[in-house]
C-alpha positions in Angstrom: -8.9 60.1 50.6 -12.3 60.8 49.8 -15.2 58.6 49.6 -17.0 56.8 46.7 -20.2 58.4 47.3 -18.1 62.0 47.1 -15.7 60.7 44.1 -18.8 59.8 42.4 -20.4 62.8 42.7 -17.8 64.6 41.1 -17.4 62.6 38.3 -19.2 63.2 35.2 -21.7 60.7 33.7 -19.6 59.4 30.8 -16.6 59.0 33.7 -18.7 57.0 35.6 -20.2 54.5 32.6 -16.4 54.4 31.7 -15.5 53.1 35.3 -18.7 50.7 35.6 -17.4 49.1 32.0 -13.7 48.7 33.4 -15.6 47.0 37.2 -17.4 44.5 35.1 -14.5 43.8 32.9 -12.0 43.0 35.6 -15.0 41.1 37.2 -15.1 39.2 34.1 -11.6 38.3 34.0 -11.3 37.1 37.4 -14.3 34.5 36.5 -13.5 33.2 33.4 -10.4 30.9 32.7 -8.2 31.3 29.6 -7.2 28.6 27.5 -4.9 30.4 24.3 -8.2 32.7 23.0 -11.1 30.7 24.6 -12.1 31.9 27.6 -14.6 29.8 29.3 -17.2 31.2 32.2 -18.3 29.2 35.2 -22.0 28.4 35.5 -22.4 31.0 38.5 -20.9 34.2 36.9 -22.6 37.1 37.1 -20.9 39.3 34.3 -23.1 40.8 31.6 -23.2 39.1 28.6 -23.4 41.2 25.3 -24.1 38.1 22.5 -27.5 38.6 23.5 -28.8 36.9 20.0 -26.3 34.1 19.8 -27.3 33.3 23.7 -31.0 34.2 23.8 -31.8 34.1 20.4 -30.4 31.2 18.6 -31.2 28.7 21.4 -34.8 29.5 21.3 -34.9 29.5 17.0 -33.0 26.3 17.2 -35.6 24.9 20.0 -38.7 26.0 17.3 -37.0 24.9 13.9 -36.1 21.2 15.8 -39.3 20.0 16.3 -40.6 20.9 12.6 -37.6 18.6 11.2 -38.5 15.9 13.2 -42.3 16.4 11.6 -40.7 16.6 8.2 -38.2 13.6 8.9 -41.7 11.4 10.3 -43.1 12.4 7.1 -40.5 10.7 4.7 -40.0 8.1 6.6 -43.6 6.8 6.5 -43.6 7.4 2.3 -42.5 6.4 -0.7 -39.5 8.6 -2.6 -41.1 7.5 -6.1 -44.5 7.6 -7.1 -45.6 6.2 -11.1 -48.1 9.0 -12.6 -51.6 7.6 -13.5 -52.6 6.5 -17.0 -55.4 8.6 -17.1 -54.1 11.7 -15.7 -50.3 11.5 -17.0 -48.4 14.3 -15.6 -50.5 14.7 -12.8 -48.7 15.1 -9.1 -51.7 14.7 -7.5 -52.7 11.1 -9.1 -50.1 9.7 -8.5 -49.6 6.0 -6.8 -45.9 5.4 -4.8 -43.7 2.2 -5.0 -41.4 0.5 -2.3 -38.0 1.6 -1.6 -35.2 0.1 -1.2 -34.3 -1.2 2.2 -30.9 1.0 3.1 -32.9 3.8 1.7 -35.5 3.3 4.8 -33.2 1.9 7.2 -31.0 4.9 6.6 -34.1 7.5 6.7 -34.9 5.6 10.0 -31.3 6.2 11.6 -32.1 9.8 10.7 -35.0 9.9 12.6 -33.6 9.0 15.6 -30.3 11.0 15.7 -33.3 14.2 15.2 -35.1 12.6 18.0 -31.9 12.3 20.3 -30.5 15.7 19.2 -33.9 17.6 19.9 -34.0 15.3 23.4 -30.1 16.8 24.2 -31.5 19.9 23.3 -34.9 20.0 25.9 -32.4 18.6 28.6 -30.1 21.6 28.0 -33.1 24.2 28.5 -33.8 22.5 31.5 -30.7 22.3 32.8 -30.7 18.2 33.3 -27.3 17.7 31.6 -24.5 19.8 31.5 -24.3 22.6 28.8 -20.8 21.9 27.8 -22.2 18.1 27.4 -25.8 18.7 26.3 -24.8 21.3 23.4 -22.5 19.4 21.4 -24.5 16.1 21.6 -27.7 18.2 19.8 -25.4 19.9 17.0 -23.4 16.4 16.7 -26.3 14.6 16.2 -28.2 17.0 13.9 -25.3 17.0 11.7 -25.7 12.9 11.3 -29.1 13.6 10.6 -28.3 16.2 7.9 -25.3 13.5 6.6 -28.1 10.5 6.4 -30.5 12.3 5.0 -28.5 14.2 2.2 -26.4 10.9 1.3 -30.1 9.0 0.9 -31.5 11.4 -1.4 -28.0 12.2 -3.2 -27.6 8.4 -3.6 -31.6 7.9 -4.5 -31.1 10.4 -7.4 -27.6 8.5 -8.9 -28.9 5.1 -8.0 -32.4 4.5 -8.2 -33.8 7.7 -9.8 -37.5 7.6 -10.8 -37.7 6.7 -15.0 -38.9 9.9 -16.6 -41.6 10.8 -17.4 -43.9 8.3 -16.0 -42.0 8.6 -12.7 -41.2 11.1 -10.5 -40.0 11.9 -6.5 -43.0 11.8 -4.1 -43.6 14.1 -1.2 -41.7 12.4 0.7 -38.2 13.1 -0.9 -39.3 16.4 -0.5 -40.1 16.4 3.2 -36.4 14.6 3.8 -35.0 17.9 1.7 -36.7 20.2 3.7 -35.5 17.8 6.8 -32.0 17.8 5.8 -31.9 21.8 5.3 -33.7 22.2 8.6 -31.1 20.4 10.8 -28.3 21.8 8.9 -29.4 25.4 9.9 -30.2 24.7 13.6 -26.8 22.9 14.2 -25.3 26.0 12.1 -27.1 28.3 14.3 -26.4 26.0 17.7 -22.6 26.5 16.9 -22.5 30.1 17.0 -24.3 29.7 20.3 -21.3 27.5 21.4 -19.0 29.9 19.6 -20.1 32.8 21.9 -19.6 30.7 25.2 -16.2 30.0 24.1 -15.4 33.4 23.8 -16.6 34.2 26.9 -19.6 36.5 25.7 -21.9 34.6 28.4 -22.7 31.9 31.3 -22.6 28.0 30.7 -26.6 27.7 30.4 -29.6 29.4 28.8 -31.3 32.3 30.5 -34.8 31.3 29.8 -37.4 33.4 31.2 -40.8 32.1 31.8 -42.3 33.4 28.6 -39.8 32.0 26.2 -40.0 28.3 28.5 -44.0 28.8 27.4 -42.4 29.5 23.4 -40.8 26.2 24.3 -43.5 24.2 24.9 -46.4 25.8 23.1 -44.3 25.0 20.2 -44.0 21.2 20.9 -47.7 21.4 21.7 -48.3 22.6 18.3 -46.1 20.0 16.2 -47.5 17.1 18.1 -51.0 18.4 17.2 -49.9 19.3 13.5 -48.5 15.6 13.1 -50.7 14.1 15.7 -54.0 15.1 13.8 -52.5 14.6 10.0 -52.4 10.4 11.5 -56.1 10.6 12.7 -56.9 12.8 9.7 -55.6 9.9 7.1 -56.8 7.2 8.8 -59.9 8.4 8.7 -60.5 10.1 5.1 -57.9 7.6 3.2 -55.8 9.8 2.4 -51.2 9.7 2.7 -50.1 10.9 5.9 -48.5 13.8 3.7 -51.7 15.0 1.8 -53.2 14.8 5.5 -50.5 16.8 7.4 -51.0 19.6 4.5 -54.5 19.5 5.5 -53.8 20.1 8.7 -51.6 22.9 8.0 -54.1 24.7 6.1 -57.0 24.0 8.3 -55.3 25.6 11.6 -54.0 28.4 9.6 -57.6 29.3 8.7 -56.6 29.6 4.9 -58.9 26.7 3.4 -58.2 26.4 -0.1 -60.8 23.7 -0.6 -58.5 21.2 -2.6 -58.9 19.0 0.7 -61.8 18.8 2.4 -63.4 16.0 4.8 -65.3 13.3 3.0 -67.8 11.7 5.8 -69.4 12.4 8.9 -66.5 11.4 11.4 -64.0 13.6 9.2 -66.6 16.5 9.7 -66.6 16.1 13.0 -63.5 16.2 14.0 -62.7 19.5 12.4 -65.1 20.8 15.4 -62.6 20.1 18.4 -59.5 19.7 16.5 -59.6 23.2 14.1 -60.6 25.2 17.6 -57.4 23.5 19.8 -54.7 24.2 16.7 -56.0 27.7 16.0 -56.0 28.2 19.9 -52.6 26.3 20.4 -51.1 28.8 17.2 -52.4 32.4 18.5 -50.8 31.1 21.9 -47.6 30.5 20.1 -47.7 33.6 17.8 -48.1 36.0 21.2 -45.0 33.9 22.7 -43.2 34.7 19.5 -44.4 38.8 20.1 -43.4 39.1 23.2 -40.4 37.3 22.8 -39.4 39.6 20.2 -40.6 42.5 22.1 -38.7 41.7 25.3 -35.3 41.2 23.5 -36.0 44.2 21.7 -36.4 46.4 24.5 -33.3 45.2 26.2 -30.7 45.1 23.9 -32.4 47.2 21.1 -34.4 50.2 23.0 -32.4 50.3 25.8 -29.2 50.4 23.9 -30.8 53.3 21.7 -32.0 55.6 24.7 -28.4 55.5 25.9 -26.9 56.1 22.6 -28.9 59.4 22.6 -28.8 60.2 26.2 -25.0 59.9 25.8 -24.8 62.1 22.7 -27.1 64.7 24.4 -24.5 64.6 27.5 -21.2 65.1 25.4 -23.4 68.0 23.8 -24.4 69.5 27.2 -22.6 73.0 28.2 -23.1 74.2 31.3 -24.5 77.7 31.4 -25.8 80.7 33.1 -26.6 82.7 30.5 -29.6 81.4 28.8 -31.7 83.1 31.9 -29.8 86.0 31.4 -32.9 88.2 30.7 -35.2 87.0 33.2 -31.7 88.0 36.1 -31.4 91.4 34.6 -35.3 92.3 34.9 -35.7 90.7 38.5 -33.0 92.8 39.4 -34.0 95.5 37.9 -37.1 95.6 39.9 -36.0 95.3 43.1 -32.5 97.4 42.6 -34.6 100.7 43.6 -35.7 98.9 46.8 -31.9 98.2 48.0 -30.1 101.2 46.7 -32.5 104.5 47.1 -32.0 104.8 50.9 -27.9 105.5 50.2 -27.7 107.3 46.9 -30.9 110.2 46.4 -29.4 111.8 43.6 -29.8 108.4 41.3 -33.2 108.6 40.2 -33.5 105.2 38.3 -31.3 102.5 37.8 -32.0 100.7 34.2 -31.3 96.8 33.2 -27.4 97.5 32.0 -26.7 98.7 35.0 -27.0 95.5 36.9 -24.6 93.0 37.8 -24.5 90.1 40.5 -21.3 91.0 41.6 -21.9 94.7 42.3 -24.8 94.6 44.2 -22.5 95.4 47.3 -20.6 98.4 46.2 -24.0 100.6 46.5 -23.7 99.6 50.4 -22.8 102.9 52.4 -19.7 102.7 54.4 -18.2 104.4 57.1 -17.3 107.6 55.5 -20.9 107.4 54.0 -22.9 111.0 55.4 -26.0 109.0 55.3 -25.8 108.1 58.9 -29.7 107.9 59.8 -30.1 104.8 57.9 -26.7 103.1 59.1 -28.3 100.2 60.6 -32.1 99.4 60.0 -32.0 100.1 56.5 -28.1 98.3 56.0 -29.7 95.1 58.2 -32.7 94.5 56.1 -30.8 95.6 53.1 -28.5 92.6 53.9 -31.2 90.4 54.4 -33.0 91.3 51.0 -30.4 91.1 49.1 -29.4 87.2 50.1 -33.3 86.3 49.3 -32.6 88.0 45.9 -29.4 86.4 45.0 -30.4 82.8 46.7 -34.0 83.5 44.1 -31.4 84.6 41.6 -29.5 81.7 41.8 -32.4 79.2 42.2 -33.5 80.1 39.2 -30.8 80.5 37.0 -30.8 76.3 38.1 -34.0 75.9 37.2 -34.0 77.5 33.7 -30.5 75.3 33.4 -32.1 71.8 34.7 -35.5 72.8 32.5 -33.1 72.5 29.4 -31.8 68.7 30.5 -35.3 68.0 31.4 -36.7 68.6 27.8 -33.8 67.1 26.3 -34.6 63.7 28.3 -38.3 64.2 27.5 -37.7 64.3 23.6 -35.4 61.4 24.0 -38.7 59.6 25.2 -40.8 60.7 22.5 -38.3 59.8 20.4 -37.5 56.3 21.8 -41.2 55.9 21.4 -41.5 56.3 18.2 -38.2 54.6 17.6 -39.3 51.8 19.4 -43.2 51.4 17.4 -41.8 52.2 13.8 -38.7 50.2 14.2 -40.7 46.7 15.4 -43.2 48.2 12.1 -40.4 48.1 10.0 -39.0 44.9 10.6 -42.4 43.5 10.2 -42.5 45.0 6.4 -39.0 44.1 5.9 -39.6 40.2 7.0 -43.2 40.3 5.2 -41.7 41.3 2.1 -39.0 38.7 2.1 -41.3 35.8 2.4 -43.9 37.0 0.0 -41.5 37.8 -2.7 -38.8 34.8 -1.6 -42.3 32.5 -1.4 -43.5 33.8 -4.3 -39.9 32.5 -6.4 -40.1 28.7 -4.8 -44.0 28.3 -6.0 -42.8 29.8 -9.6 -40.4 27.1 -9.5 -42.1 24.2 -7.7 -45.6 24.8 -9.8 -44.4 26.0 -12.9 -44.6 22.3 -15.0 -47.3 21.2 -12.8 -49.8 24.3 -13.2 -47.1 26.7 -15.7 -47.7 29.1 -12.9 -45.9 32.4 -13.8 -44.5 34.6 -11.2 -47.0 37.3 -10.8 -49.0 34.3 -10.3 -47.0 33.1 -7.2 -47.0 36.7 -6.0 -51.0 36.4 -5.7 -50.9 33.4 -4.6 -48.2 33.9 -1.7 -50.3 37.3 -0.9 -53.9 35.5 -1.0 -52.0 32.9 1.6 -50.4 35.6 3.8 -54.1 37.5 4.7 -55.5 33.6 5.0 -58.2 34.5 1.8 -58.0 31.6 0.7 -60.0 31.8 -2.6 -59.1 28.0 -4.5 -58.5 29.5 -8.1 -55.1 28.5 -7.0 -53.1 26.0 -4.8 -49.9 23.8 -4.3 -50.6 20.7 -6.6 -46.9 19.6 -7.0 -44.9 17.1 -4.8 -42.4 19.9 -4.4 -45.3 22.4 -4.0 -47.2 21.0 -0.7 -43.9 20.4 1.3 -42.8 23.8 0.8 -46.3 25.5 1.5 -46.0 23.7 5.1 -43.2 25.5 6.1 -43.5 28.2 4.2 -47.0 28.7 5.9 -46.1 28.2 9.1 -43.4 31.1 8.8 -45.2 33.5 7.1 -48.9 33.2 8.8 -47.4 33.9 12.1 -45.2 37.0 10.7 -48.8 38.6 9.5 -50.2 38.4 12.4 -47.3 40.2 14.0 -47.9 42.7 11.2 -51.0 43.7 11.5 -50.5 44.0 15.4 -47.5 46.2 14.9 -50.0 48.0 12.8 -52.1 48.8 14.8 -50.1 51.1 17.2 -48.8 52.9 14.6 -50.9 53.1 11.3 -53.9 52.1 12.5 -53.7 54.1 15.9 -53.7 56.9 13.5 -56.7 56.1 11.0 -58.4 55.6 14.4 -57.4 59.0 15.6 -58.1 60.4 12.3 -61.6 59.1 12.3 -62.4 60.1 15.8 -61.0 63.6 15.0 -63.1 63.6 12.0 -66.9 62.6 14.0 -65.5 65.5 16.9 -65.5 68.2 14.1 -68.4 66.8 11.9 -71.6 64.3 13.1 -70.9 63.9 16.5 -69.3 67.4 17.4 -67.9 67.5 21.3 -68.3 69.8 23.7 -65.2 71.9 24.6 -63.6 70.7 21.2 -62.6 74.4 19.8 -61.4 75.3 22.7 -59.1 72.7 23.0 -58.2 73.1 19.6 -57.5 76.8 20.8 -55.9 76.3 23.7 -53.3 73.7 22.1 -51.8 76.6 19.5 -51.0 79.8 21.6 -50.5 82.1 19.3 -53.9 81.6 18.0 -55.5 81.7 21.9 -53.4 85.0 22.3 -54.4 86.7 18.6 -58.3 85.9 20.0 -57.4 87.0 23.4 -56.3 90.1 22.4 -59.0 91.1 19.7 -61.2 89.7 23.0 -59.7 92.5 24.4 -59.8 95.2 22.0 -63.1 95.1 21.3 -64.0 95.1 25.3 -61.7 97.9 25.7 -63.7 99.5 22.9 -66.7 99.1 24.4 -66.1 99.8 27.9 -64.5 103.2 26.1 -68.1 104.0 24.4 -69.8 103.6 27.2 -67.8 106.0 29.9 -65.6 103.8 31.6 -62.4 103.7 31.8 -59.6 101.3 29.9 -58.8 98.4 31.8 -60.2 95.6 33.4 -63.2 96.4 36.0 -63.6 95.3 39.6 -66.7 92.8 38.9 -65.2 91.4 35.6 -65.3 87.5 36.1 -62.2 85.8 37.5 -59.8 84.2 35.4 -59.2 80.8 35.5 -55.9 79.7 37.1 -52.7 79.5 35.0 -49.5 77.3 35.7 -47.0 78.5 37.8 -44.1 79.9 35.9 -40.4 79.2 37.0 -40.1 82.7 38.6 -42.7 82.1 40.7 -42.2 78.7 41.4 -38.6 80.2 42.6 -40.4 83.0 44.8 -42.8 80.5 46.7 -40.3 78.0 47.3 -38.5 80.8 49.6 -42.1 82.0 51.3 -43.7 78.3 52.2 -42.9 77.4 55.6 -42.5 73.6 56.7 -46.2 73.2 58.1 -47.8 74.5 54.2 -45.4 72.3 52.6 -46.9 69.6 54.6 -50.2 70.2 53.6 -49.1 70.5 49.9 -47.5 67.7 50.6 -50.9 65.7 51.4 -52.6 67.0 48.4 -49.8 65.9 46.1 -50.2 62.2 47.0 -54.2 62.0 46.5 -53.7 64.0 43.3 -51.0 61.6 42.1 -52.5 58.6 43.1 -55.2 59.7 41.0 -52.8 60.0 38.0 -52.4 56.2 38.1 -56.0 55.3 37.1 -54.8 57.4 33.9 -54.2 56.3 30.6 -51.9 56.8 28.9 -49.6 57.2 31.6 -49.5 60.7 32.8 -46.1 62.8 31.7 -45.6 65.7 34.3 -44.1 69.1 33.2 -41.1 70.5 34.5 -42.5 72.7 36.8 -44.7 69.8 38.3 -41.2 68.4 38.4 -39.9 71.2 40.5 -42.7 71.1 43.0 -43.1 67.4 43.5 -39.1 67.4 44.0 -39.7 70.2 46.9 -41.6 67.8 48.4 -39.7 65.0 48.4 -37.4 67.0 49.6 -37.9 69.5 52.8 -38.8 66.6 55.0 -35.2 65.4 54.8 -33.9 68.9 56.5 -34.6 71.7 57.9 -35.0 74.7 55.8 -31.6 75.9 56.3 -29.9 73.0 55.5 -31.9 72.5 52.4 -31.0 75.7 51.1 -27.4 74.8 51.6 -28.0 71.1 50.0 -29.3 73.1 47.1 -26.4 75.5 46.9 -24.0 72.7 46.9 -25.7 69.9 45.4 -28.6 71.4 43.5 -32.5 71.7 43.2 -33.1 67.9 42.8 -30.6 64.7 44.0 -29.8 63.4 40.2 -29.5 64.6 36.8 -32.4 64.8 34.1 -30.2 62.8 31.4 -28.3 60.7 34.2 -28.9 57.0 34.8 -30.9 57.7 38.0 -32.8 59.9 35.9 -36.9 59.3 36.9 -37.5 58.9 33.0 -35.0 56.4 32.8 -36.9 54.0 36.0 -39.2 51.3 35.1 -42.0 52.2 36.8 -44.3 55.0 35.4 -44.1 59.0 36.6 -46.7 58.7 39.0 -45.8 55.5 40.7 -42.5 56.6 41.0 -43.7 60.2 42.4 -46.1 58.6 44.5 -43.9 56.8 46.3 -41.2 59.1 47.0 -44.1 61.1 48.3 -45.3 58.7 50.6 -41.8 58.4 51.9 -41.7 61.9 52.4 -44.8 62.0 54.1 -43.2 58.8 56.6 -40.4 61.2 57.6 -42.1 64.4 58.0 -44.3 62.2 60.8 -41.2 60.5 62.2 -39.4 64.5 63.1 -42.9 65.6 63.7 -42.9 62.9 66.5 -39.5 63.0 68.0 -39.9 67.0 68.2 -43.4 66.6 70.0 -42.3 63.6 72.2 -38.5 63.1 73.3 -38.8 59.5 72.8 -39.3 57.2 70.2 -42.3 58.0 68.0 -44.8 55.7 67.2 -44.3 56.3 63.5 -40.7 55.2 64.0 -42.2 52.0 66.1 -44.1 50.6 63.5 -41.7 51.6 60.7 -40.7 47.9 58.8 -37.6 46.4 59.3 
């Protein structure tokens, strides 16, 4: 019975994702206890969870959306449903002067209140694990639903029972806040119970796996609410004004869109915008990068991550193994080096061309013992021998490395691709959620401002758009009762989703306007030295059309002045070329252990040096192939590395396999670098057990 290691080995990548899936599953199902379809997980299950928006997701929209009801439900509580229009200015929203309510209306809006309160408590005590899930959950979607149920009853009965007279009457701010209230709630606890759905089923753990930057999100956005509603109280105490006129003051003033409509009145107003504009617009932008990275963290784990496999598993079931893509570079290798082995045993063959060649019948050409070409029976058979193994072990060695090449470019365009999959997909989204709430925006300011101002709906388009960049320019602002509650949250949505716009914008289209303009001053004003050649040296098949008119004209010359074609003796040197494959295969077979050593100390100051650079470097393959060489030869000696790589391969996993180095966090040159340095740690280890029999003092200070 073999081992895993060896079973695994000879599996193939989609066998082994397949078995993974089936160890998690039965580690699942041992965890979780079934009752009919419900299957419910113990708090200290480690099973994936795959609801990874219903569990992450929804807890943390639901923790951001709670606090902003409870601002809302404050907001009708403290004023009057019904407001009587002014004399002078009938019509008017803004003039208008509110009336008492009936009690049950404000006893009712108070017992609202409190179930928010208690459901957005249940909920904080959840995140921080204080009170049970299974407990805390239900308590904040139970009482959010009797804060939905009180606060539509109140306005349902308000309208049937005491309805404002018409038309010099109509509903205040307030009855607009306890709408927005009510619709708030009802989506949270909505939201909350497909969270609670997903734990039934089993899809993940008892509790909320919060990591530190979404507990910030947490708390950044209760710091923000409490300075929103906090400052709209000092705000109307001290200018006069309702508590609602001054929260939408608030709103607009951290937002940075100033619309002028409300503006501080005295000295004391004046300065208090100083210390409390700076702390909200500070307290916002913390709030807005939480939201980014929160959004960018999910993304990449259950988005990007889910997208690279998808590809790297297509590019697998699309992988053939084959030998015959080199096919070219075997037959003129051999070719070359065919005359060397056979001459000695057949004289009358004077040349052996390309078709003659095969792997397999190298060996026939060998003499035998009836051969009459005794003189070279054993010298010439010996190192014939010996040739050809160097040939076929540099045959085979690079018929792998032309095969691996092929996986390695695959995996690198599945990184490009990811990258820009990963940049133009978060752009998208942006657009896509910009649009919505500037056309979507744009219909509930038609609606809310269209008897108040007669606002049409191109106008609410400019308007919405003048609010989303934070212009700001007054020709036109909410003035309705309906109009200022909805530009609150409305705001507050939409202002944040700009911002992550533009930032999204600015790897993507901006990056490129940048480029563009920087390309533009290297060619034009501010020209840069080396730029043509670069430009050159980036399209080869102009470097070699210049390179060889280079040529023709020297060859030319050199003809009309008596010498002869060719290159000269004292012509300059030319600069260093990478190593191609076929030499890369050749020097791997002449390097002894001691050069390999020293290459070896030359890759890691060179690769640490990579790290300072930016972007990240990307090695080629054939970096690839030498860095792996010396990771490698320090393991073995050279014998049994050229049997590892007979049986195993050039390199210890595969290019588009999940121990792939382009599929590890870290970057290419950390993870090079330290496989380096542990290659360096055990060529000193066997360097000091072969010069000392005892323990060396590498392997004595070597941590635990």
């Amino acid at each position: 019975m073999g081992s895993p290691a060896s079973e695994s080995s000879n599996t193939s990548p989609l066998q082994q994702a397949g078995a993974a899936k089936d160890r998690n599953l039965s580690r699942k199902t041992a965890h979780t206890r079934q009752f009919w379809k419900l299957r419910l997980r113990p708090d200290d299950d480690d099973a994936p969870q795959d609801w990874w928006f219903a569990s992450t997701a929804i807890p943390l929209l639901a923790a951001t959306t709670g606090p902003l009801a409870n601002v809302m439900s404050i907001a009708a509580l403290i004023t009057s449903w019904r407001v009587n229009y002014d004399p002078e200015h009938p019509g008017v929203d803004s003039y208008g002067v509110g009336f008492k309510d009936p009690r049950w209306c404000i006893g009712l809006n108070a017992a609202s209140l409190v179930c928010g309160f208690a459901g957005n408590a249940f909920l904080l005590f959840n995140f921080t694990r204080a009170v049970r899930y299974i407990v805390a959950l239900p308590m904040t979607i139970i009482l959010w639903y009797f804060a939905t149920g009180i606060l539509m009853g109140i306005t349902i009965s308000m309208h049937e029972f005491a309805p404002p007279h018409r038309p010099e009457q109509t509903y205040s701010q307030g009855f607009w806040h306890a709408v927005i209230a009510a619709v708030l709630y009802l989506v949270s606890s909505m939201l909350l119970m497909v969270n609670m759905q997903g734990y039934f089923f089993g899809h993940y753990r008892q509790h909320f796996e919060l990591t530190d930057e979404q507990r910030n999100l947490i708390l950044q956005t209760m710091m923000f609410f409490i300075w929103l509603a906090g400052g709209a109280g000092v705000f109307a105490r001290v200018e006069g004004w309702s508590f609602v006129d001054a929260l939408y003051f608030c709103d607009v003033t951290i937002l940075t869109v100033g619309f002028g409509d409300f503006h501080p009145t005295n000295d004391v107003g004046r300065g208090l915008v100083f210390p409390y504009s700076v702390g909200g617009i500070i307290i916002l932008g913390l709030m807005v990068s939480s939201i980014r990275n929160f959004a960018q963290e999910i993304s990449h784990d259950n988005i990007i991550k889910k997208h690279v496999e998808r590809r790297r598993v297509n590019t697998i079931e699309r992988s053939v193994p084959t030998v015959f893509e080199p096919q070219e570079h075997q037959i003129a290798s051999a070719a070359r080096l065919r005359q060397t082995i056979s001459r000695p045993f057949n004289m009358k063959k004077e040349r052996t061309t390309a078709a003659d060649f095969h792997p397999d019948t190298l060996l026939d050409d060998l003499p035998n013992k009836k051969s009459k070409t005794k003189t070279f029976r054993k010298a010439p058979i010996a190192a014939t021998r010996n040739t050809l193994k160097r040939v076929r072990t540099r045959k085979q060695r690079l018929i792998l490395l032309y095969e691996e090449k092929d996986r390695f470019t695959a995996m690198r365009n599945i990184q490009k691709g990811t990258a820009n999959f990963k940049k133009y997909s978060a752009l998208t989204m942006s657009i896509i959620a910009f649009g919505l709430l500037w056309c979507v925006g744009a219909i509930g300011f038609w609606r809310a401002e269209q008897k108040s101002q007669g606002l049409s709906y191109f106008q609410a388009l400019y308007f919405c758009y003048v609010s989303l960049l934070t212009i700001g320019y007054g020709d036109l602002s909410p003035t309705s009762n309906a109009g200022k509650p909805f530009f609150i949250v409305w705001s507050l949505i939409a202002v944040p989703t700009m911002t992550i716009l533009i930032s999204d914008m600015g790897d993507t289209v901006i990056a490129s306007f940048k480029r563009g303009t920087f390309t533009l001053g290297d060619w034009t004003v501010l020209p840069k030295a080396g730029l043509y050649r670069s430009f050159v040296e980036r399209h080869s098949w102009l470097l070699h059309w210049l390179q060889k008119k280079a040529e023709e004209k020297a060859e030319k010359q050199r003809i009309s002045e008596g010498f002869r074609p060719g290159p000269t003796d004292d012509e300059e040197d030319v600069p260093p070329q990478a190593k191609t494959l076929e030499e890369i295969a050749k020097e791997q077979e002449e390097l002894s252990e001691h050069a390999l050593a020293q290459k070896l100390a030359i890759a890691i100051r060179r690769t640490a040096n990579h790290l300072k650079a930016e972007p990240p470097r990307k090695y080629t393959y054939e970096e690839w192939v030498e860095y792996t060489q010396l990771i490698r030869f320090s393991r073995c000696s050279k014998e049994e590395l050229e049997e590892e790589e007979e049986e195993e391969g050039l390199i210890d996993w595969d290019w588009i396999g999940e121990q792939s180095p382009m599929m590890a966090e870290q970057c290419e040159s950390e993870w090079v670098l330290d496989r380096l340095c542990e290659s360096l740690n055990r060529y000193m280890r066997k360097q000091g057990r072969a010069n000392g029999n005892g323990k060396s003092k590498v392997d004595e200070i070597r941590p635990a």
